[in-house]
N, C-alpha and C positions, 0 to 999 in steps of 0.2 A: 124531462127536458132540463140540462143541466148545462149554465154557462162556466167555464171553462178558459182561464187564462194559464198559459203553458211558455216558461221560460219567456217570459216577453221581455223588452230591451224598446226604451225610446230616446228620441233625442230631436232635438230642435234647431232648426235651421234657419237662422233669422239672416235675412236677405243674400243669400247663398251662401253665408261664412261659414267655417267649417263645424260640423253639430257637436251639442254641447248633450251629451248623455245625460238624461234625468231618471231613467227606471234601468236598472240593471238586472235579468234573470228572474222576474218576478212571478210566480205561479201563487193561483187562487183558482176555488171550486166555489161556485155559490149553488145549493140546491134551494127546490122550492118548499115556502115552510120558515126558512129561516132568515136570521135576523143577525149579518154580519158588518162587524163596525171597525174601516179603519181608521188606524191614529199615528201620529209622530209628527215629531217638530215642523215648524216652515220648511217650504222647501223640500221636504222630501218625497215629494212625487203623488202623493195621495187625489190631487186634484186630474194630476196629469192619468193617470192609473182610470177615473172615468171619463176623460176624452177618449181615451184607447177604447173603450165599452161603445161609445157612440161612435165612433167613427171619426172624428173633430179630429182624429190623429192617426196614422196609421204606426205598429209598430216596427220597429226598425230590424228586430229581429224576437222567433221564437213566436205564437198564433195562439189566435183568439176563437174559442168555437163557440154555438147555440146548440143544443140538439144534434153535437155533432158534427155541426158544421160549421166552416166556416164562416166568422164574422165578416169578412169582405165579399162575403155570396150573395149577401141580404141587398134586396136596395131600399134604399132610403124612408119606404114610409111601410115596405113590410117589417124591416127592422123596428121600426115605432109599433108596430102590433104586439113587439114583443118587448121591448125595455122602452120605461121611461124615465125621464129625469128631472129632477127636482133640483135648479142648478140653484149656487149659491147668493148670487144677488138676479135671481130675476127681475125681466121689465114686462109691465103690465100696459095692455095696450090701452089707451087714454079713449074716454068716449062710447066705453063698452059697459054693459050688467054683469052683474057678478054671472048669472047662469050663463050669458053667450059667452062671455070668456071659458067657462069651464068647458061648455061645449066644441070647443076648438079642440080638446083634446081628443074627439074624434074623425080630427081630419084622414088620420090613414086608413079609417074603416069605409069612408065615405067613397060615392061611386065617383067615376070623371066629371059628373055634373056638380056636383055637392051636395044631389040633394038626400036628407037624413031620411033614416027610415025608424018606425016604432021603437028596435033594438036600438036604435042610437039615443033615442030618447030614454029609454028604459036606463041607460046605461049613466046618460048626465045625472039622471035623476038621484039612479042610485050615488052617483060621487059628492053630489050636495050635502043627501044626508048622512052619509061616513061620516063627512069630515065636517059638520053642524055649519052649513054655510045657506042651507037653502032659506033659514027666515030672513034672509037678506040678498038673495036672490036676484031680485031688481033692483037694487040699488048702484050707480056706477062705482067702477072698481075704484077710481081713485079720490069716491068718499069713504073707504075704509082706513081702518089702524094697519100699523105696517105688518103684527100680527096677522089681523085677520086677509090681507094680501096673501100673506104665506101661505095660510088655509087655503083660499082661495087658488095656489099654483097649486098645491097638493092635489086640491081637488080636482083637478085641469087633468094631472098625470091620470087621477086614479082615472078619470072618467076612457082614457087610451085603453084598460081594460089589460093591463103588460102583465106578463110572467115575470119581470122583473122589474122593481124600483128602484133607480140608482138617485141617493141624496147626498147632494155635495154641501154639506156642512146647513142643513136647515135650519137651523137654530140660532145662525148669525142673528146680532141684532136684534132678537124678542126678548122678552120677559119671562122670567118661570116657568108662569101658567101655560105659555104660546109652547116651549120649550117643551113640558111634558105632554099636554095637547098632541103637536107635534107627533113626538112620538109616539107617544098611544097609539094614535093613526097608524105607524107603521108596524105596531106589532101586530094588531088587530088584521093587517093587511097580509100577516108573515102567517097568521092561523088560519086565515082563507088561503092559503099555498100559494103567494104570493113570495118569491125570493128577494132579500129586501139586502142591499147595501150601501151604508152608510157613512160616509166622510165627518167622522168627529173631532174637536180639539176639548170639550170637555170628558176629561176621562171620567168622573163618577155618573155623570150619563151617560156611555159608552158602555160601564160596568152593569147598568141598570138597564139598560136596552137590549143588548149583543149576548145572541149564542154563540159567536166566538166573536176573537179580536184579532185583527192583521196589526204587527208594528211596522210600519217603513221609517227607513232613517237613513237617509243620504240614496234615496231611490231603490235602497236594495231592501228587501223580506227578512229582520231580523229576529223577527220571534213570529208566533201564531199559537193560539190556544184559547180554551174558557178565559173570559176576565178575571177567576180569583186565581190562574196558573200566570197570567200575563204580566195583570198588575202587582209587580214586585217595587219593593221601594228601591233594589236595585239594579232591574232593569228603567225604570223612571230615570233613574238617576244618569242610568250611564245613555239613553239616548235623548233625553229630554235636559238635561245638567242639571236638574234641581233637587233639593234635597228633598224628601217628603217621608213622610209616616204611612203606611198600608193599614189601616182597622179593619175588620172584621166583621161585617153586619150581617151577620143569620146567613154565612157563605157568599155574602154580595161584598166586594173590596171597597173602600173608602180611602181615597187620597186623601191627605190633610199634610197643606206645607210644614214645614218642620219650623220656620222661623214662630216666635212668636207663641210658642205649646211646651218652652223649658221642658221640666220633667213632670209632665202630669200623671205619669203612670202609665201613660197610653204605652200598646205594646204593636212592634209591625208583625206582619203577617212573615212566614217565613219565606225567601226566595224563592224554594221550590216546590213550597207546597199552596194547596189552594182549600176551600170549603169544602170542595166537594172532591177532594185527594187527586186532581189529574194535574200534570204539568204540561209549562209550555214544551211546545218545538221550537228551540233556538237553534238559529240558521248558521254559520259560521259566515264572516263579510268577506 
């Protein structure tokens, strides 16, 4: 089961003026398993690219499929059986325990009554422990750290049980630890044949997470490949405008801004080559 965006095109219509195009022609595969990270400046549609996934948006032209099929077939909480998302400023509802919260992410499996069955218990239980939230379980959500909140969503998603995790920049706002935490969760989730994708703005996390990387820059697909084919210091450059250094870590890329490192010897990675010898697909704009 593989999700599926094919030449899509969006744009936005703010109180009938005439729409102002943010994704242009944009195609991605995500299979299950894997752990894809997009990236590129403000602005360039990366946010808007998982509305399109949920539905929040429809595209204006060019279709979105699941299995196949299309995304506009699904309705609304079959579609939640199968992707879930982990948006980037969640709100936590006030008054609740950390496990009823997480439990909520089984509303689409639940009958017309509500009421859970064993599998659903089985199921929160399991997402407590993934994501190390259950020794605190009973505690209300908003006596936690903003951290352990994020866990907390995470866990929420995982407990929906989706074929796909869509995460729109989770890392906002935490700390280090939260930040690879975090992630850990979602590769651990990519080896259970979970399809995972991720909206990042730190690229040496992106490089450390992602089996491959999407660039968008000005809504259109201008690169795509492994992180050590992607992250060039001059494609950084030219769609990010900053100067930087690419190092070399045992085939893993390392951004390092350029101000500030004179000549320490450091040497960049070459444009077109990578650790592991593949190059990107650069798109023409």
């Amino acid at each position: 089961m593989s999700l599926r965006v094919n030449q899509v095109s969006a744009e936005y219509r703010p109180n009938g003026a005439p729409g102002k195009r943010v994704l242009e022609g944009v195609s991605l595969h995500l299979a299950p398993g894997e752990v894809v990270g997009v990236i590129g400046p403000n602005g360039a549609g990366k946010s808007t690219l998982l509305r399109l996934l949920t539905r929040r948006l429809e595209p204006s032209a060019g279709s979105i499929t699941l299995a196949g099929r299309a995304l506009a077939d699904f309705g609304r909480f079959e579609l939640a059986r199968h992707l879930a998302l982990v948006a980037q400023s969640p709100v936590l509802p006030v008054g609740f325990r950390v496990a009823e919260v997480v439990s909520m992410g089984r509303a689409p499996h639940v009958g017309l009554f509500g009421v859970t069955s064993q599998a659903d218990r089985v199921a929160v239980a399991a997402a407590l422990e993934a994501t190390d939230t259950a020794r605190f379980g009973a505690r209300p959500v908003e006596t936690l750290s903003g951290g352990e909140q994020q866990r907390v969503v995470f866990a929420r998603a995982l407990a929906q049980q989706p074929r796909y995790l869509l995460l729109d920049e989770p890392t906002n706002h935490l700390d280090l630890r939260y930040q690879v935490e975090l992630l850990g969760y979602a590769r651990a989730q990519a080896r259970a044949g979970v399809g995972v994708l991720v909206v990042l703005h730190d690229l040496n996390l992106a490089a450390r997470t992602c089996d491959r990387l999407l660039v968008l820059d000005g809504g259109r697909l201008v690169a795509e490949g492994a992180p050590g084919a992607v992250l060039t210091a001059d494609l950084i450059g030219s769609v990010f405008g900053a100067r930087v250094r690419v190092l070399d870590d045992a085939g893993t890329p390392v951004v390092v801004p350029e101000f500030g490192l004179a000549d320490a010897g450091l040497q960049s990675l070459e444009s077109a080559s990578s650790g592991d010898g593949q190059s990107p697909t650069l798109l023409e704009p």
